[in-house]
C-alpha angles and dihedrals in degrees: 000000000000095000099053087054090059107056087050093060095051084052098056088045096061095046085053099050089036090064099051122103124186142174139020100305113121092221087059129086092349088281093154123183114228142093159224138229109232091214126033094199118042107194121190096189129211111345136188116250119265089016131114124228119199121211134178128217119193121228116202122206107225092201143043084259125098116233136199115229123196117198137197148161143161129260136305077051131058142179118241089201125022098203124045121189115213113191116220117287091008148081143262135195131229117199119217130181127202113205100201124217108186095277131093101249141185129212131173116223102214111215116199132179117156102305095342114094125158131190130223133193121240123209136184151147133208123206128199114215124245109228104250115206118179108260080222148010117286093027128120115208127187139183114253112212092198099067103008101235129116106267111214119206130169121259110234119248115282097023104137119245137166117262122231108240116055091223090081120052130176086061114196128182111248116174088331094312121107099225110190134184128267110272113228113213097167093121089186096254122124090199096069128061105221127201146151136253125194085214103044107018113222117017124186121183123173122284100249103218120204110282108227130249079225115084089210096057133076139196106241121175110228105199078215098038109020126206114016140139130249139181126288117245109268120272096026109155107252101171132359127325147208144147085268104051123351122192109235148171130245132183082329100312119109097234125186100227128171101242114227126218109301096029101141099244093176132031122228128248143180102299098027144049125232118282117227131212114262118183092322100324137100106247106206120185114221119286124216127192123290116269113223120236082216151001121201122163114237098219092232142018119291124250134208141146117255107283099004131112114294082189143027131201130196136146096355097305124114115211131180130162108243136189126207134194094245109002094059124214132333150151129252146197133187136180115253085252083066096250112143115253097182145327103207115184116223113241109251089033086247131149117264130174128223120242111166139345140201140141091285087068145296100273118210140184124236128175104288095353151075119220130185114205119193119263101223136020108040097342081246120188112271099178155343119205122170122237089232111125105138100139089243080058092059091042090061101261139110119293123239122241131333114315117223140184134158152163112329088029100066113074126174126211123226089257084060084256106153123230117193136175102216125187138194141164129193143230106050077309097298097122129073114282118254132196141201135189110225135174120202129189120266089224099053117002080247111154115244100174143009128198114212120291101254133190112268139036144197150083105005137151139239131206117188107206104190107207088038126033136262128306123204134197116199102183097193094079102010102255137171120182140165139199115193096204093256105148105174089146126067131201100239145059089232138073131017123256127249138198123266122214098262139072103256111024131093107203117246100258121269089261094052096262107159122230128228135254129204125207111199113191116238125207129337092308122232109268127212091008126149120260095270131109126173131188134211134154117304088350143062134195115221138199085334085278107095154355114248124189100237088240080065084246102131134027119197114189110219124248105248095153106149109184116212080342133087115233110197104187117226120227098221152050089049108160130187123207109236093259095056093230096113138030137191135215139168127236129183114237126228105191085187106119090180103065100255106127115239119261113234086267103057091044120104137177132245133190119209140182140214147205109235089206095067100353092248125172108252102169143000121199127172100230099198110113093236126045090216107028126071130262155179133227115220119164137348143182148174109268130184128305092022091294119141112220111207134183118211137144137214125226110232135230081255101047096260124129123225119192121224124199102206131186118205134176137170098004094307128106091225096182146337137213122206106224103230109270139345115316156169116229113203096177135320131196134204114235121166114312093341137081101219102204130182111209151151121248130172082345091299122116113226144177107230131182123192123179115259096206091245145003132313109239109257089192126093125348099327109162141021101290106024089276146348094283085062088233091145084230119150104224123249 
């Protein structure tokens, strides 16, 4: 019996010892290494683009070992740190970073120890942040990355903001509204005329002083003693000149000299060198043809009304209304580097001619209708305002007849505010015309102010004379008259009026009442003129009949006395020197001395010019490029140094046309440039240094520019329609 105990005992005591286990060692007391990860999808949400977004993701030991994790993934995640150590029993973090783009993406975070290894998702997504700009001024606006939109809130009062117009500066918030201080652009220099625009901010252009009635004497600005005249240089033409006798000046005095051998008898342009005096003659080198300071196709054929601009110019943009076989018609613009702007197609692919142009917009006419198109960007649509102002069409009713307008009749103020003459007649035209003087507003075609609805109707002319009013010609009953841009009535029973910035202009009324306009006649008239009427200071040349104070005080007939020949005046181009004291219009020629008229090939063109002080005759040039071809005469204007540039062709033996760019002064064709091939010229207008021409070339219609050698005058009334925007504006 004791021996059996005992070996019962000895067996208890092995199956005890047998079950503890102690220490460290992973294969005692169950005490495994490995790990878990606490989350199986790691999700970074929505983050901004080119930001990085940092998340943690727990490890939990699953034994009283420590273990040893290495982690990795693929861009656009990344570890922070490879190897994480968890302690036994515990946890441990691994860091990880998404670096969005502007997609949704997925990763896996690889998690590895010994034979252990665990996988995690990795989301993300990427956004990509709307540009937020403030619907308004004092406004703060912010991109929400929660839903994605632009969030608005109100700056407080006295945050500083930027006002917008450029004409305040030191903006502060005041009740949502970014109130600046007055800018202030006077730089001291009387010399300078100094403005603001909201646009631009400050804005200083030259003082123009007066040009003098004396050749030999010029309008210079003193910043001490402001606007005076000096003395010409030495040797300017003042009259004509030849290798015989040349009219000079000298120390301010116009002198008749004999030039000697090297006197500089004709000036040089773009496609010759200056000829020099030889033993009494005029010694030219060779001239070759013009070279263009740029070609571009239109696209289309250019359209214009008889009579009327084939091509505008302002603010270094060239515009012209094409058609085209398939793309319809449109208007475009290029840079005067010939570089396309726009083409923007008109609505209903419909013609349209072009009557004036500035920075408020490209004004065209339509049937019925006047439309603005902007000048830069797309050349989108501004406006469209009908020509119907019969009275029956204000008071809500139907308009009689067809409304018309035109060039000549279109004007633009120096605000972009647009001035036109408008005529209708009812009935199928079978009632008498009627016309009416209206003023509409450079933003929306909108009409500020009507003159009366008057009897007859047709071709007339407007002049803008900034600093004064508007002048129109109606040549079927002679005409002139004048409105000054005084609107003390208003068109309705409601509202009170209120003043415009500007000198001459009463605002339409806050409920769109129009103002009136009255039109007082000035003088006699001029009877039985062309439609044609020019402004310079102090005179105006109407219907290339007379000169006319613009007071209306003296009339001076002009001096068309032919001769044997017969003279018949042009209507147009008529062009004033800046001083007022000469104008210049074209006639056709009829050599016939026995009554017969000329056929078209007999007839020539002559260009002549005028005193404004007795209307005498000072000059007479033909202005046709060949003495013996045909020819036609297409576009002029004052140039530099009282020369007229003119553009012509001459019809060839073999029925070609070749173009001619001419520079006359003083009664003598000084020099002439053939424009390359053979060519049909359409219009062509002067703007700057450059002579802008739309022709035809090879079949193929094309914008053309050519140097003129010099500038086109800016001052009085220098080309066909006041200047190459066609605003019907005398210059300063």
């Amino acid at each position: 019996m004791f021996r059996a105990r005992a070996h019962w005992w000895l067996l208890a005591l092995l199956v005890l010892v047998g079950g503890c286990r102690c220490g460290d060692d992973p294969n005692v007391g169950s005490a495994s290494a490995s790990f878990r990860p606490q989350e199986e999808v790691m999700d970074f949400g929505r983050v901004l683009e080119g930001t990085q977004m940092r998340g943690s993701l727990t490890l939990v030991a699953t034994g009283r070992a420590g273990v040893t994790v290495e982690a990795v993934t693929d861009a656009p995640f990344f570890v922070v740190v490879s190897q994480i150590v968890v302690e036994g029993s515990g946890t441990g973090t691994v860091d990880v970073l998404f670096s969005a783009g502007n997609t949704p993406v997925e990763g896996e975070l690889v998690l590895t120890s010994g034979r252990t290894t665990a996988k995690v998702k990795l989301i993300g997504v990427g956004v990509r942040p709307q540009p937020c700009v403030p619907t308004g001024e004092c406004r703060d606006s912010r991109f929400d990355l929660a839903s994605g939109q632009c969030i608005e809130s109100p700056q407080a009062d006295g945050a500083s903001c930027i006002p917008g117009s450029r004409c305040q500066e030191n903006g502060r918030c005041q009740a949502g509204v970014c109130v600046g201080q007055p800018r202030t652009c006077d730089d001291d220099n009387p010399c300078t005329v100094d403005s603001c625009s909201p646009t631009q901010g400050c804005v200083t252009e030259r003082v123009t002083c007066p040009q003098s009635s004396d050749p030999c004497k010029v309008g210079v600005c003193d910043r001490n003693e402001g606007c005076k005249e000096v003395d010409v240089a030495d040797f300017s033409p003042c009259g004509a000149v030849s290798c015989k006798a040349a009219r000079v000046c000298f120390s301010g005095t116009c002198r008749t000299v004999t030039p000697p051998d090297g006197f500089v008898c004709s000036p040089a342009t773009p496609c010759q060198d200056e000829g020099k005096c030889s033993a009494g003659e005029c010694l030219r080198p060779d001239a070759g043809d013009l070279e263009s300071v740029f070609s571009a196709e239109l696209g289309g054929a250019p359209v214009a009304e008889d009579g009327g601009p084939v091509l505008l110019v302002d603010d270094g943009t060239v515009y012209a209304s094409v058609c085209g076989e398939d793309a319809g018609c449109r208007l475009v613009a290029y840079t005067e580097s010939g570089l396309l702007r726009y083409a923007s197609p008109y609505e209903d692919g419909g013609a349209r001619t072009l009557l004036a142009a500035s920075d408020a917009g490209v004004v065209v006419l339509a049937p019925e209708v006047l439309e603005a198109y902007a000048p830069r960007g797309l050349g989108e649509l501004r406006w469209r305002t009908s020509l119907a102002f019969a009275d029956a069409a204000q008071d809500g009713g139907t308009p009689e007849g067809v409304p018309g307008t035109g060039a000549g009749r279109v004007a633009l103020t120096k605000e972009g505010d647009v001035l036109t003459y408008v005529t209708w007649t009812g009935d199928a035209g079978t009632e008498p015309l009627r016309s009416r003087l209206v003023l509409l507003s450079a933003d929306a075609g909108a009409p500020l102010a009507m003159g009366p609805e008057e009897d007859g109707g047709g071709v007339a002319r407007l002049a803008v004379d900034d600093t004064r009013g508007a002048y129109l010609y109606t040549p079927w009953d002679g005409r002139l008259a004048f409105t000054d841009w005084s609107l003390p009535e208003v068109g309705t029973d409601a509202g009170t009026a209120v003043s415009r910035l500007g000198p001459y202009l009463s605002e339409a009324i806050e409920d769109g009442g129009v103002a009136s306009l009255s039109l007082e006649s000035i003088g006699p008239g001029v009877p039985g003129g062309a439609p044609s009427l020019a402004l310079a200071p102090g005179r105006l040349l109407v219907g290339t009949r007379a000169f006319v104070d613009t007071d209306g005080g003296v009339l001076t007939a002009l001096d068309w006395d032919a001769g044997s020949r017969t003279l018949t005046p042009l209507a147009e181009p008529v062009l004033m020197s800046p001083s007022g004291t000469v104008g210049h219009a074209f006639a056709r020629s009829c050599e016939r001395t026995d009554g017969t008229p000329c056929v078209d090939a007999e007839l020539r063109t002559v260009l002549r010019s005028f005193s404004s002080d007795d209307g005498g005759v000072l000059s007479e040039v033909d202005v046709l490029p060949s003495p013996l071809l045909p020819g036609t005469f297409h576009e002029a204007a004052l140039l530099e140094r009282s020369t007229v540039g003119v553009l012509a062709d001459a019809v060839l033996p073999n029925g070609q046309r070749q173009a001619w760019l001419e520079w006359i002064a003083f009664g003598n064709k000084v020099n002439q440039c053939s424009l390359p091939g053979r060519v049909e010229v359409a219009g062509a207008v002067f703007a700057g240094s450059l002579l802008h021409v739309a022709l035809r070339r090879d079949g193929v219609w094309l914008l053309e520019s050519y140097p003129v050698g010099g500038f086109a005058e800016s001052q009085g009334w220098p080309q066909r329609n006041g200047g190459p925007g066609g605003t019907r504006r005398a210059g300063p």
